[in-house]
C-alpha positions as CSV (number, residue, x, y, z in Angstrom):
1,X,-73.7,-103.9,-114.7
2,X,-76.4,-106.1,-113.6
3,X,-80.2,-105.7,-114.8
4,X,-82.5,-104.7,-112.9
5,X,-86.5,-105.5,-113.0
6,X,-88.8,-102.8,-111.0
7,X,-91.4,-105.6,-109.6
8,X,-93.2,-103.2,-107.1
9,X,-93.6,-101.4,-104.0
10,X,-93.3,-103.0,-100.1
11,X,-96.0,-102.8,-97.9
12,X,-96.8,-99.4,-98.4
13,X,-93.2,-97.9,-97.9
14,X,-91.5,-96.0,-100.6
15,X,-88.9,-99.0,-100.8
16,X,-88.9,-100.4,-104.1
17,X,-87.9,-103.8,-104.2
18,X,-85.7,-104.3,-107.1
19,X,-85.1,-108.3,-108.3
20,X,-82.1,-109.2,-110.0
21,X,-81.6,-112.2,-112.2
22,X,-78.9,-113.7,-110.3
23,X,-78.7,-116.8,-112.2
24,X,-77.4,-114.9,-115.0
25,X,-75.0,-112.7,-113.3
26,X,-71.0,-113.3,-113.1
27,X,-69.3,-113.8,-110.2
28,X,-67.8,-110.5,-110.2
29,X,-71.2,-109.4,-110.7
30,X,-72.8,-111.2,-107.9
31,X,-69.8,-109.8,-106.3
32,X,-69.9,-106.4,-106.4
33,X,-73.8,-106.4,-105.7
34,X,-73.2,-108.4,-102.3
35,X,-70.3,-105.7,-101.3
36,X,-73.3,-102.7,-102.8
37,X,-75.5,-104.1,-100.4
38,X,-73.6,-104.8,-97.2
39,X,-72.4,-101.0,-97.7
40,X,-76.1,-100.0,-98.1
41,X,-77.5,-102.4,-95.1
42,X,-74.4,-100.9,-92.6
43,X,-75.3,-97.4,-93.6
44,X,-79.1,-97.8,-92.9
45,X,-77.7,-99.9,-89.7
46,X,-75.7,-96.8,-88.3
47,X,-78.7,-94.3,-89.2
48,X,-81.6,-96.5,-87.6
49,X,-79.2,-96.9,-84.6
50,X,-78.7,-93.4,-84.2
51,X,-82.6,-92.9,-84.3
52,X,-83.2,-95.5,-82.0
53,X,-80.6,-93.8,-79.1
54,X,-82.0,-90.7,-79.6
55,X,-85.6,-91.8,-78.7
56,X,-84.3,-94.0,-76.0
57,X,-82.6,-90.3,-75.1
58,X,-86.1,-88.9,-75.0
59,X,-87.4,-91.7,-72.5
60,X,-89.3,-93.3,-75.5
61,X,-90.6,-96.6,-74.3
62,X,-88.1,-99.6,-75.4
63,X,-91.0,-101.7,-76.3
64,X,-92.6,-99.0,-78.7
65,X,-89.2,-97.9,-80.0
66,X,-88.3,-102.2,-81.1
67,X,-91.9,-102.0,-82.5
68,X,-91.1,-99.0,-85.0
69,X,-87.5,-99.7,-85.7
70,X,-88.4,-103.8,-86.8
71,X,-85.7,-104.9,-83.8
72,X,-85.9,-106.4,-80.7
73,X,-86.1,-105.4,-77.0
74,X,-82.7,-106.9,-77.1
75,X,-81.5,-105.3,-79.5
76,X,-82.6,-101.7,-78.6
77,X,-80.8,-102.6,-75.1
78,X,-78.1,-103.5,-76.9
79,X,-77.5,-100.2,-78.8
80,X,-78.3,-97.9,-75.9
81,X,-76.1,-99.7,-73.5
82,X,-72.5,-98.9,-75.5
C-alpha cells in the first residue's frame, strides 16, 4: 500500500488533501492509485452531473449552476442537452 501524509484541509471544504510520495512508489503502485482515482473522479463526475440536471430541472440559472458546480456554461449545456 502506498503512504499516505495528511498535509491539510482545502479552502474550507471537508476535502482533505492527501500527498503521496510518488517518487517512492512502484509501478504497480503508481498503478493502482491512478485506476483508485479515475474510479473516484468518474463517480464524483456522475453524482455532480446528476446535481447539475436536476437544478437545471428546477429552472436554476445556467450561469449560477457552472459557478457552484466549478464547470463551465459549456459544460452545464453539455450535460443537460443528452
Amino acid at each position: 500500500m502506498c503512504e499516505i501524509q495528511k498535509s491539510g484541509v482545502y479552502s474550507g471544504s471537508m476535502i482533505s488533501t492527501d500527498s503521496y510520495n510518488i517518487q517512492e512508489m512502484s509501478t504497480k503502485q503508481l498503478a493502482d492509485l491512478r485506476a483508485w482515482q479515475t474510479e473516484r473522479l468518474e463517480a464524483v463526475t456522475s453524482e455532480l452531473r446528476s446535481r447539475v440536471e436536476a437544478e437545471y430541472q428546477n429552472n436554476k440559472n445556467i450561469m449560477s449552476i457552472a459557478k457552484k458546480a466549478g464547470v463551465t456554461r459549456r459544460t452545464v449545456y453539455a450535460w443537460v442537452k443528452e
